[in-house]
Backbone as CSV, one residue per row, in Angstrom:
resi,resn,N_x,N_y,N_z,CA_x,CA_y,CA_z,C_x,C_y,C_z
1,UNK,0.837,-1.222,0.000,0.000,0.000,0.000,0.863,1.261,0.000
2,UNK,1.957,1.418,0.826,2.674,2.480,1.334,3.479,2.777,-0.185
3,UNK,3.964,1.618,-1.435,4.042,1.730,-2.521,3.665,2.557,-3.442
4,UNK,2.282,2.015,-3.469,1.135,2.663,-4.325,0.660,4.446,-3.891
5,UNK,1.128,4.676,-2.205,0.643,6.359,-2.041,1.856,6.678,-2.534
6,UNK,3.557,6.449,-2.518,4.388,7.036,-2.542,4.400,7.526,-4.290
7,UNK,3.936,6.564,-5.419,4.205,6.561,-6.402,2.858,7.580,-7.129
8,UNK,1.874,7.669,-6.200,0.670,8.554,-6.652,1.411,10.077,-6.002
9,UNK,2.265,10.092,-4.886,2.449,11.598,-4.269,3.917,11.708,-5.233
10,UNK,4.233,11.208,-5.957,5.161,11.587,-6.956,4.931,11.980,-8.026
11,UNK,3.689,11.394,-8.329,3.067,12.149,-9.860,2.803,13.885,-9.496
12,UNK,2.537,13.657,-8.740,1.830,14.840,-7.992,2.316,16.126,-8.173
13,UNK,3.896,15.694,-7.561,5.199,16.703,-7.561,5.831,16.723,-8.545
14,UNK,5.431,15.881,-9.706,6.365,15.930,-11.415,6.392,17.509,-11.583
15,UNK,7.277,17.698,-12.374,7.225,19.404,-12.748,6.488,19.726,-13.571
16,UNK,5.953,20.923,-13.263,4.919,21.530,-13.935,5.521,21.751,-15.462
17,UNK,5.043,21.340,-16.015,4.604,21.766,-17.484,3.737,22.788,-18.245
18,UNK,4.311,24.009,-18.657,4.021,25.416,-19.248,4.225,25.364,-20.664
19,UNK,3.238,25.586,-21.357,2.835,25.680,-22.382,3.768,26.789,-23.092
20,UNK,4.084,26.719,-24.698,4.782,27.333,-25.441,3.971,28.699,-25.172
21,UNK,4.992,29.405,-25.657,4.717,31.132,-25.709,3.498,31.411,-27.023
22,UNK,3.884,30.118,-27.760,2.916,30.835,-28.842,1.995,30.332,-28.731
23,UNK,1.362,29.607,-27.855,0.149,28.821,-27.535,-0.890,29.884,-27.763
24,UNK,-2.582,29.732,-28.604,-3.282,30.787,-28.157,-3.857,31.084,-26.912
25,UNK,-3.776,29.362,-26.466,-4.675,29.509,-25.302,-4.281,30.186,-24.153
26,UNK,-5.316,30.613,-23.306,-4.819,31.702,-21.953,-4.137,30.364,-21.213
27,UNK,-3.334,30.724,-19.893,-2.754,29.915,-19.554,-2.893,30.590,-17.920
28,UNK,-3.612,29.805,-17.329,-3.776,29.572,-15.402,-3.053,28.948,-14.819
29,UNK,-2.913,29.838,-13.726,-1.721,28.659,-13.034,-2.275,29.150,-11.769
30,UNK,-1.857,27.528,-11.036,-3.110,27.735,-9.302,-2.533,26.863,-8.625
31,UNK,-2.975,26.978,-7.300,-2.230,25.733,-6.095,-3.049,24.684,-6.845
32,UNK,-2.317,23.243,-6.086,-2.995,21.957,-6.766,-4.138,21.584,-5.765
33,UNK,-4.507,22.279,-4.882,-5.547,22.466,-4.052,-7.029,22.892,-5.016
34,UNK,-6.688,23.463,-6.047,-8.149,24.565,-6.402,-8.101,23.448,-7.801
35,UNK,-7.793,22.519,-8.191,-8.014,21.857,-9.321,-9.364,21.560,-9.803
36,UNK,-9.935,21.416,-8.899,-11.550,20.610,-9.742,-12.530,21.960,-9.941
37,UNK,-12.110,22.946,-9.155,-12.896,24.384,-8.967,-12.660,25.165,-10.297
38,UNK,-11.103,25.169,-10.299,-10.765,26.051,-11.543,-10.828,25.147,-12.835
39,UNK,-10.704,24.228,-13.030,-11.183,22.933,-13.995,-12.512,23.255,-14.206
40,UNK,-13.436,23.182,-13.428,-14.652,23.310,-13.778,-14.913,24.666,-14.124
41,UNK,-14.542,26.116,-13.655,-14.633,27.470,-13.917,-13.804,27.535,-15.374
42,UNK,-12.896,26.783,-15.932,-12.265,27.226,-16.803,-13.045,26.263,-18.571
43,UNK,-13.930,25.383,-18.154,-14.214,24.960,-19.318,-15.391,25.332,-19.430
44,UNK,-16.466,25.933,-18.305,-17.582,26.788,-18.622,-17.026,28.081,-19.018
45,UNK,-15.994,28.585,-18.987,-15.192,29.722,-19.873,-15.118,29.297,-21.227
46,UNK,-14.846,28.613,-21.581,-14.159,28.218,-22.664,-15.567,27.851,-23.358
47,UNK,-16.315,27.178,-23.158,-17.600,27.068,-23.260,-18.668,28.387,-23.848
48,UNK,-18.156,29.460,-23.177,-19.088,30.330,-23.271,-18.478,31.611,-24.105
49,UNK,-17.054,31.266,-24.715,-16.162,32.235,-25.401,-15.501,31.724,-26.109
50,UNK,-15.541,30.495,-25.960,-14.228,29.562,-27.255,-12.930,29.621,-27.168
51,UNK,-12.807,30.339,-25.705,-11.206,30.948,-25.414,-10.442,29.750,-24.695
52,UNK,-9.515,28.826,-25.166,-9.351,27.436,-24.837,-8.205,28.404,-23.263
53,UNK,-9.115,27.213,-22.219,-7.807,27.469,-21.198,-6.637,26.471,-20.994
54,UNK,-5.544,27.004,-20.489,-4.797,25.976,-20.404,-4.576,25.988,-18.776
55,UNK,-4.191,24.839,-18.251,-4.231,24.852,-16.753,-2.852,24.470,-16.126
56,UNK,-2.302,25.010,-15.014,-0.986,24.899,-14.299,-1.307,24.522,-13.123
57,UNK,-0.988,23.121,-12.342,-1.135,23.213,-11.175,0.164,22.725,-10.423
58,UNK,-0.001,23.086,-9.159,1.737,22.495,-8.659,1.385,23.150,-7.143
59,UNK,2.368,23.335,-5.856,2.466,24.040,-4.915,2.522,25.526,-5.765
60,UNK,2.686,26.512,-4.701,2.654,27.603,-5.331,4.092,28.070,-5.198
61,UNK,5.111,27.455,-4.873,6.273,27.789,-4.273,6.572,27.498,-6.163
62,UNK,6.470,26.809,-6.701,6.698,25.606,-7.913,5.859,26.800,-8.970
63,UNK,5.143,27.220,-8.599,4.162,28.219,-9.583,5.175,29.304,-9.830
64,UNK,5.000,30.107,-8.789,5.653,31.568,-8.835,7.279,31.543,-9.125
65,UNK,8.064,30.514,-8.970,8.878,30.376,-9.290,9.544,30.603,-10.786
66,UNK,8.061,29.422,-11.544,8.328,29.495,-12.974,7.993,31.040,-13.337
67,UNK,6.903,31.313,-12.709,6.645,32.488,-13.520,7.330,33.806,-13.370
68,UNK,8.250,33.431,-12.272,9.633,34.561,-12.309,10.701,34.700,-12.918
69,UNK,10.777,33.164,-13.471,12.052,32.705,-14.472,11.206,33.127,-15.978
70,UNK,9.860,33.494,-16.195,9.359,33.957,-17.754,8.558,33.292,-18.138
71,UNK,7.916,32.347,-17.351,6.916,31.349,-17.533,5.565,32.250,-18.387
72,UNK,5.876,31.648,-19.870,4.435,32.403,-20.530,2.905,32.126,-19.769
73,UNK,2.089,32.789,-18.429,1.387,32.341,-18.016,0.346,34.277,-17.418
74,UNK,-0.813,33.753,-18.133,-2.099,34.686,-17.973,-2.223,35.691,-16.512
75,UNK,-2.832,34.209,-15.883,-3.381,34.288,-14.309,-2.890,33.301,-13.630
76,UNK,-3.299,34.328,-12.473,-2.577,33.429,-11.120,-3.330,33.318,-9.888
77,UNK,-3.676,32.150,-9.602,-4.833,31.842,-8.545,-4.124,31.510,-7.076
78,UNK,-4.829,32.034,-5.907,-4.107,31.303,-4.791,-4.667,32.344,-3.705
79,UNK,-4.111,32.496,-2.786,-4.192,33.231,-1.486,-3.194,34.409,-1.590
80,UNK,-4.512,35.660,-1.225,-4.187,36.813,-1.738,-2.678,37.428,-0.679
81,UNK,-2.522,37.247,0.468,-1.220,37.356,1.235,-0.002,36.635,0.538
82,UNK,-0.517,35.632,-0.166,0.738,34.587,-0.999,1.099,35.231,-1.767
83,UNK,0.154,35.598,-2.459,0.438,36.502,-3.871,1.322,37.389,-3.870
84,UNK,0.474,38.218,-2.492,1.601,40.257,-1.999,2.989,39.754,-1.861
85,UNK,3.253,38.175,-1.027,4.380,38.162,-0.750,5.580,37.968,-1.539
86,UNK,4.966,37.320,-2.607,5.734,36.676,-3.879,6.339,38.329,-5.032
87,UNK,5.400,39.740,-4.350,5.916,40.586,-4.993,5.598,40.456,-6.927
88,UNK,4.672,39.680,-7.113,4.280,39.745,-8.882,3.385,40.745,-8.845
89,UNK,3.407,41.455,-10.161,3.253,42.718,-10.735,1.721,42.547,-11.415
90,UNK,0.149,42.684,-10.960,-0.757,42.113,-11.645,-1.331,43.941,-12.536
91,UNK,-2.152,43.161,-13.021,-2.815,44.182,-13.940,-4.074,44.672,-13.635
92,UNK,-4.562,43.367,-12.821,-5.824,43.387,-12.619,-6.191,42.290,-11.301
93,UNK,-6.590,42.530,-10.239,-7.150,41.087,-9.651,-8.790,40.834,-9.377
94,UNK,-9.044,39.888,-9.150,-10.866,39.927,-8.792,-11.085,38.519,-8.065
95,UNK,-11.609,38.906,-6.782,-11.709,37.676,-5.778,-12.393,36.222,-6.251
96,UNK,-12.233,35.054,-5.677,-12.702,33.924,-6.104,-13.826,33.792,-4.884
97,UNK,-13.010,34.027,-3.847,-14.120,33.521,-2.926,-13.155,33.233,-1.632
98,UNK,-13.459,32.768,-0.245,-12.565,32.595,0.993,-12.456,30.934,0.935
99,UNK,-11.201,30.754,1.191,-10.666,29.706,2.052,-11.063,29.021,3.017
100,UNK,-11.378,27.844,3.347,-11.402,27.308,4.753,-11.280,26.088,5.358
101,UNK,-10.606,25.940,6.017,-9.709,25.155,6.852,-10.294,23.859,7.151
102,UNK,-10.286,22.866,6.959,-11.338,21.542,7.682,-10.056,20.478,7.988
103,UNK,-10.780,19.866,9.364,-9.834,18.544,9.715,-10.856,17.458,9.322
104,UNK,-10.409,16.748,8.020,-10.820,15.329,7.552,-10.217,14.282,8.437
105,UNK,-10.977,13.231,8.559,-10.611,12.329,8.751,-10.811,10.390,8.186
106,UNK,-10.111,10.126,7.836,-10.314,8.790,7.091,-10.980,8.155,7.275
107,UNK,-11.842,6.642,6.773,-12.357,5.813,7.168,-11.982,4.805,7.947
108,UNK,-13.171,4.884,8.719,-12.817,3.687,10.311,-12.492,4.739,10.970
109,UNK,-12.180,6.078,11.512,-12.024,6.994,12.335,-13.124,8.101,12.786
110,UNK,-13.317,8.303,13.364,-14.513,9.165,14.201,-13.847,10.229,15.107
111,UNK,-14.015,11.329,14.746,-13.669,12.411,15.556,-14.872,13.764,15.990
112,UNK,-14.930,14.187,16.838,-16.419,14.586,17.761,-16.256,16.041,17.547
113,UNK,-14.826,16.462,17.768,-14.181,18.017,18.062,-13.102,17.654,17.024
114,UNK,-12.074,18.755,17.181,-11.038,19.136,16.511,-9.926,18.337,17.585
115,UNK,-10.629,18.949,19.044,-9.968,18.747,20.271,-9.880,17.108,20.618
116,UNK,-10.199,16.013,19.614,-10.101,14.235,19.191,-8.255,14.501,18.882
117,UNK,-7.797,14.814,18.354,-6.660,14.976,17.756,-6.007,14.780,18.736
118,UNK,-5.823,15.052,20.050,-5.122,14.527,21.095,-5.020,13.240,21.725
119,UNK,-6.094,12.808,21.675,-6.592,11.676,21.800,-5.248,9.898,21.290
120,UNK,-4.887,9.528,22.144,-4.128,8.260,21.532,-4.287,7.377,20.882
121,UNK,-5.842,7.150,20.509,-6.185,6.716,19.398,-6.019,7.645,17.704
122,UNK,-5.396,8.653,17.834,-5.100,8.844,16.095,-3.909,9.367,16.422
123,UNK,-3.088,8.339,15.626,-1.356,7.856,15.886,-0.849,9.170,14.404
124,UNK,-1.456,9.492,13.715,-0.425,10.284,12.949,-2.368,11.217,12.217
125,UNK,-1.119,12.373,11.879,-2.085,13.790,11.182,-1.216,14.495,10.398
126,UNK,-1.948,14.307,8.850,-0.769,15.136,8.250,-1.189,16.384,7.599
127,UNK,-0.666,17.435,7.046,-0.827,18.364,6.668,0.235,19.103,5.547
128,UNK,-0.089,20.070,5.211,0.802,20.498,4.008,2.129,21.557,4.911
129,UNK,3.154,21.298,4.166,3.694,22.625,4.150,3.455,23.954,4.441
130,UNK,3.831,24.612,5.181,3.193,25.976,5.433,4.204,26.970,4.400
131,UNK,5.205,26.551,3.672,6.218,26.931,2.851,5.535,27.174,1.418
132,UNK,4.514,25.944,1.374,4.440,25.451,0.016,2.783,26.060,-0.260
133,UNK,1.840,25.915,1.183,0.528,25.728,0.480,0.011,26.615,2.122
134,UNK,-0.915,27.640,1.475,-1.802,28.271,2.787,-2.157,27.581,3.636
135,UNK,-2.805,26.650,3.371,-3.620,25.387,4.506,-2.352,24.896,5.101
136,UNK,-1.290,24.909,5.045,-0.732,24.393,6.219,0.037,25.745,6.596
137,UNK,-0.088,26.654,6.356,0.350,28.219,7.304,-0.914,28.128,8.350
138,UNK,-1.923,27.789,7.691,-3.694,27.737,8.270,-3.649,26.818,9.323
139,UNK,-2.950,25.586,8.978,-2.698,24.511,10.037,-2.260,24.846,11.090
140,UNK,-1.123,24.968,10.411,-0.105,25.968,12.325,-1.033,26.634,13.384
141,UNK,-1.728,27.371,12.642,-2.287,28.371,13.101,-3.269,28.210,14.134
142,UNK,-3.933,27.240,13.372,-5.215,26.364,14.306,-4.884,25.780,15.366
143,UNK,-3.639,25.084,15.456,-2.741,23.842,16.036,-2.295,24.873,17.410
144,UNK,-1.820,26.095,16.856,-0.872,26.893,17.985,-2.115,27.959,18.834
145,UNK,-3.057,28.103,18.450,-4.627,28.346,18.582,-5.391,28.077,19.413
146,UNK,-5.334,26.822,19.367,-6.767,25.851,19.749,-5.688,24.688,21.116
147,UNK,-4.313,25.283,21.242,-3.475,24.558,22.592,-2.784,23.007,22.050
148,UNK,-3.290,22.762,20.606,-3.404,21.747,20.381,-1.922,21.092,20.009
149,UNK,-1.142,21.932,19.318,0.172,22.120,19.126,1.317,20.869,19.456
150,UNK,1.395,20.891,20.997,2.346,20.617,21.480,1.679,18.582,21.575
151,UNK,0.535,18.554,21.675,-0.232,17.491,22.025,0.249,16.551,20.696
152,UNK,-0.134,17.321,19.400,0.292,16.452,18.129,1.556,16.630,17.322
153,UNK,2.162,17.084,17.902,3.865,17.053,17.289,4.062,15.965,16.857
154,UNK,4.654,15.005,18.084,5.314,13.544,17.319,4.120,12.926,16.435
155,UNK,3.064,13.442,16.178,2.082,12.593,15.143,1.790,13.653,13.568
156,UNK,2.148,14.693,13.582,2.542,15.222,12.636,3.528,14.413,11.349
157,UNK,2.783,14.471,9.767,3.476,14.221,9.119,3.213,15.402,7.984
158,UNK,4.131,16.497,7.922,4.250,17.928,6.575,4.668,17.169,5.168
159,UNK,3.864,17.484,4.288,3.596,17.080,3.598,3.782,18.700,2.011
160,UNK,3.640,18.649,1.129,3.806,18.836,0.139,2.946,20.201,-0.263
161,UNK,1.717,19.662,-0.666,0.848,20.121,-1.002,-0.639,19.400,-0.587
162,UNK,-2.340,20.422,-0.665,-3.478,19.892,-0.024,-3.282,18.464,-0.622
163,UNK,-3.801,18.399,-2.337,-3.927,16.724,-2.489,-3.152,15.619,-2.098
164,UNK,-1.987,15.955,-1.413,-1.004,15.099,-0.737,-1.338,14.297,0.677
165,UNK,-2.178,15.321,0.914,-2.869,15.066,2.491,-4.047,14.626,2.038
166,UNK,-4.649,14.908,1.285,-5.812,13.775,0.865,-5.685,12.183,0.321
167,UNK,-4.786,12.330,-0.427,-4.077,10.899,-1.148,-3.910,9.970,0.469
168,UNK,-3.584,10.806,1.155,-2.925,9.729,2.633,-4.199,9.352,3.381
169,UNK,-4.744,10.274,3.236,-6.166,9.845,4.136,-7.081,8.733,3.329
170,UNK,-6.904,9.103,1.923,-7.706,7.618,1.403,-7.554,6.640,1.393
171,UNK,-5.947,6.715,1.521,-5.477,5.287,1.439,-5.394,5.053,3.032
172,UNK,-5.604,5.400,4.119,-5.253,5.315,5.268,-4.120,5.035,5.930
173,UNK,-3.103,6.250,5.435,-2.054,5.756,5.516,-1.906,6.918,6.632
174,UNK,-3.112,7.896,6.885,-2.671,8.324,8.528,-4.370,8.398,8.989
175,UNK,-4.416,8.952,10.137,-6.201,9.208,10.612,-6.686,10.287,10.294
176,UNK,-5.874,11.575,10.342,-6.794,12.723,9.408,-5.640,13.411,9.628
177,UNK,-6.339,14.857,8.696,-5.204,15.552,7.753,-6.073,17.047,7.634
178,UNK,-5.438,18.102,8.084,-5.759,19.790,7.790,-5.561,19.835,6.093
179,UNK,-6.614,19.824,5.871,-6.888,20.371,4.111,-8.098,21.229,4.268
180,UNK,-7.890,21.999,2.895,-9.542,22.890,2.724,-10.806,22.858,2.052
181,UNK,-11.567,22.843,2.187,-13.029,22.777,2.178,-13.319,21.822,0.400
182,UNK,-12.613,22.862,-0.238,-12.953,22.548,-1.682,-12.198,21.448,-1.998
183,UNK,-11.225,20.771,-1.639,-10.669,19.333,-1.910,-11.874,18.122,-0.842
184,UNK,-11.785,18.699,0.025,-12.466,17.607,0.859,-14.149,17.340,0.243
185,UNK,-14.582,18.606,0.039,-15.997,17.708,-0.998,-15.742,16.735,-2.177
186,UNK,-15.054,17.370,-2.688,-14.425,16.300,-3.747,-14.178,14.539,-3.121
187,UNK,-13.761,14.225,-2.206,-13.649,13.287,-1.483,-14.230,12.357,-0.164
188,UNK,-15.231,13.652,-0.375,-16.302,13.033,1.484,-16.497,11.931,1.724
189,UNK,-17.011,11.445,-0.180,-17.492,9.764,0.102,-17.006,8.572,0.426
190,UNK,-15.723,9.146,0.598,-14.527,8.203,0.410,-13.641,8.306,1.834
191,UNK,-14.072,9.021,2.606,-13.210,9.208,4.171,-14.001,8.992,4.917
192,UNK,-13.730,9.256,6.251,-14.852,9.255,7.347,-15.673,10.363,7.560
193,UNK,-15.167,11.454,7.385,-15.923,12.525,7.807,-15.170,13.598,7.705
194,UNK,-15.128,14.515,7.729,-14.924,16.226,8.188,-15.181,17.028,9.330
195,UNK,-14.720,17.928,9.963,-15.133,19.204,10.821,-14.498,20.206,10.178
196,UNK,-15.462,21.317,10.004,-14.654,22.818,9.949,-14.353,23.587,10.974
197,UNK,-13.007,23.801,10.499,-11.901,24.543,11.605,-12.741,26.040,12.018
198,UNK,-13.072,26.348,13.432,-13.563,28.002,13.431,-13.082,28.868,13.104
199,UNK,-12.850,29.621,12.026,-12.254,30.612,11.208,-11.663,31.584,12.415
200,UNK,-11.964,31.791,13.159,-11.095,32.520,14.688,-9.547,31.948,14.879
201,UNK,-9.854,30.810,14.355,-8.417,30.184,15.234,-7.249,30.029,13.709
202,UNK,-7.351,30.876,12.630,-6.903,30.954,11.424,-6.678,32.269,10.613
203,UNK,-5.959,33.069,10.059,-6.137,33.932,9.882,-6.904,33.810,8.793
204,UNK,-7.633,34.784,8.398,-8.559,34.761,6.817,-7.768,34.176,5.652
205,UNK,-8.581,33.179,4.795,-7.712,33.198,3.546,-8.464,33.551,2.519
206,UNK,-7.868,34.008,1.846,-8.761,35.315,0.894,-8.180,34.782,-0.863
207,UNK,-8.919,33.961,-1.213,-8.364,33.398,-2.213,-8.812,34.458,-3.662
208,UNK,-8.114,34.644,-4.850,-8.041,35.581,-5.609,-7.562,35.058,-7.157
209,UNK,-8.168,35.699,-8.143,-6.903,35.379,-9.340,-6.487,37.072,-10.002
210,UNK,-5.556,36.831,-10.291,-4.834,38.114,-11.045,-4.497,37.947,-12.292
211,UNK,-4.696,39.123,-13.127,-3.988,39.552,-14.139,-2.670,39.653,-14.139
212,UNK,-1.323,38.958,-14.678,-0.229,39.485,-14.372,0.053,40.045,-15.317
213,UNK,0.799,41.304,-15.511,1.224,42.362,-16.126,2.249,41.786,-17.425
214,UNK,2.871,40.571,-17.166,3.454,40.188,-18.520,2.769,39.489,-19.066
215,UNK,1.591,39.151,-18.879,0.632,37.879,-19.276,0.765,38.187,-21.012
216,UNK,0.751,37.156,-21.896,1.111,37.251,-22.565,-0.457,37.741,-23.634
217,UNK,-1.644,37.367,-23.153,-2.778,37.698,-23.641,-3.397,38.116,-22.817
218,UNK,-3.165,39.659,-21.969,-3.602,40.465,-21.582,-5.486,40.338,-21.377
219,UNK,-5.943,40.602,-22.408,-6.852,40.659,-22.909,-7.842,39.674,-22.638
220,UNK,-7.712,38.394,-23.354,-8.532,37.355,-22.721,-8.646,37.233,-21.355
221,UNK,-7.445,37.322,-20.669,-7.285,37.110,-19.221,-8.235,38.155,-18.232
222,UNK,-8.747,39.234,-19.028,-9.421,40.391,-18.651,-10.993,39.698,-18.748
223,UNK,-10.978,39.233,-19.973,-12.244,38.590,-20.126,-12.723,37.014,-19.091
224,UNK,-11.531,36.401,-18.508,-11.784,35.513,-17.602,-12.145,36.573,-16.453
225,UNK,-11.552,37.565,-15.863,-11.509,37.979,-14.729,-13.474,38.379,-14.887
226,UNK,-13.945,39.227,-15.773,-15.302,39.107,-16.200,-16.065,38.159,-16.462
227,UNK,-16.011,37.606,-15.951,-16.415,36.146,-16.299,-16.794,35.239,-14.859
228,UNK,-15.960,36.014,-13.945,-15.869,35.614,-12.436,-17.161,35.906,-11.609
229,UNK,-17.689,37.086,-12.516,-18.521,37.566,-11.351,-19.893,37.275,-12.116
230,UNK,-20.017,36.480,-13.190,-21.090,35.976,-13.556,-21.833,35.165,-13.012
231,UNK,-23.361,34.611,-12.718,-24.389,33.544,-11.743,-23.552,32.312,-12.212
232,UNK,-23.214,32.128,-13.378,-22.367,30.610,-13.521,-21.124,30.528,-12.875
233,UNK,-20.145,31.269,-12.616,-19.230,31.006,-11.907,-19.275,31.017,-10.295
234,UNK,-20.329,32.081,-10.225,-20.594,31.763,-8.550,-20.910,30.692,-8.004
235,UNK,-21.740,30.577,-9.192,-22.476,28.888,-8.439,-21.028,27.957,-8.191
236,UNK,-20.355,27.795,-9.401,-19.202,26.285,-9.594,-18.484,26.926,-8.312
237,UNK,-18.021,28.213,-7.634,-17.365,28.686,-6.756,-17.803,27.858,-5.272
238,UNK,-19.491,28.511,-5.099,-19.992,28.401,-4.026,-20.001,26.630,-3.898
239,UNK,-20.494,26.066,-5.291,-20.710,24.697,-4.779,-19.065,24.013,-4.671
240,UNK,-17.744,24.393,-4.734,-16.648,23.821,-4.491,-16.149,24.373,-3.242
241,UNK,-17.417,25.033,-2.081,-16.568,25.176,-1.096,-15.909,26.934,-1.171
242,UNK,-16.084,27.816,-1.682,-15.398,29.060,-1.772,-16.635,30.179,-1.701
């Protein structure tokens, strides 16, 4: 089993692949957290304008990177503090919707509170990177918050990115895992359950996409950002959790 997660959390982390400069299509790039959200927002785009998207997903450490080295890429999705910090130059931004924090937990596990996590019955909890992915800056946060901290150290396993911490929980290769809202619907049927984290014990995450200023098709990318605040995108927003 431990095989089969290691060789799925490797696909995971393959390097992102960026499309030629002369590509027409607009080109998104987003944490690998927002995949099924912006997947689904980007082909009812494409759908409704003929404007083919192309999609980037990876940590965001792996994102902003490329796109500092010249990465031909539109927009940029993620958490709006991530963004300021990374210092990229946008043209334009327009909100997606907020972030939020949930402790999943796998099947065969039952947890009542958040405050279960101490408990000696769940031997390991993993979570993302706080380097790599908001939800585990979000993690800390909750953890150092809620007293809980010091209780789950040695059962802590940091991890990568959100779908990394989901991959482990399906396969039960720990008891639960700090990921956010919009991965964990994607997966409910398939774990034990969920709680959402009280947004008190987290700072806001304020998720966003931008125009970046070298984007290479300006223009279309203007027309996605319009496109955001249409009844069809709210809905695919609201129903993924944002």
């Amino acid at each position: 089993m431990r095989a089969r997660v290691t060789r799925s959390i490797l696909s995971a982390c393959l390097c992102i692949l960026l499309p030629a400069a002369t590509s027409q299509a607009l080109t998104l790039a987003a944490g690998a957290g927002y995949r099924r959200p912006v997947g689904e927002l980007a082909r009812r785009f494409q759908a409704e304008t003929g404007v083919k998207v192309e999609l980037v997903f990876g940590n965001m450490g792996q994102v902003m990177g490329q796109i500092k080295t010249g990465a031909p890429v539109d927009l940029l999705l993620g958490d709006q503090e991530f963004l300021k910090k990374a210092k990229l130059s946008f043209a334009a931004v327009a909100s997606v919707g907020r972030g939020r924090l949930v402790l999943a937990f796998a099947k065969g596990v039952s947890l009542a509170a958040p405050t279960d996590l101490a408990k000696p019955a769940i031997k390991r909890l993993a979570m993302p990177d706080r380097a790599k992915a908001i939800y585990g800056k979000a993690g800390q946060e909750f953890l150092a918050a809620s007293g809980l901290a010091q209780a789950v150290a040695s059962k802590l396993l940091v991890v990568g990115t959100v779908p990394q911490v989901s991959t482990y929980l399906l396969s039960g290769e720990v008891d639960a895992g700090l990921v956010n809202l919009t991965d964990v619907l994607a997966i409910k049927e398939r774990i034990g359950g969920y709680l959402l984290i009280d947004p008190k014990l987290y700072n806001p995450i304020r998720i966003v996409v931008g125009v970046l200023k070298t984007a290479p098709r300006a223009g279309q990318a203007q027309r996605f950002l319009a496109f955001l605040a249409s009844p069809a995108a709210r809905r695919i927003m609201e129903a993924h959790g944002l």
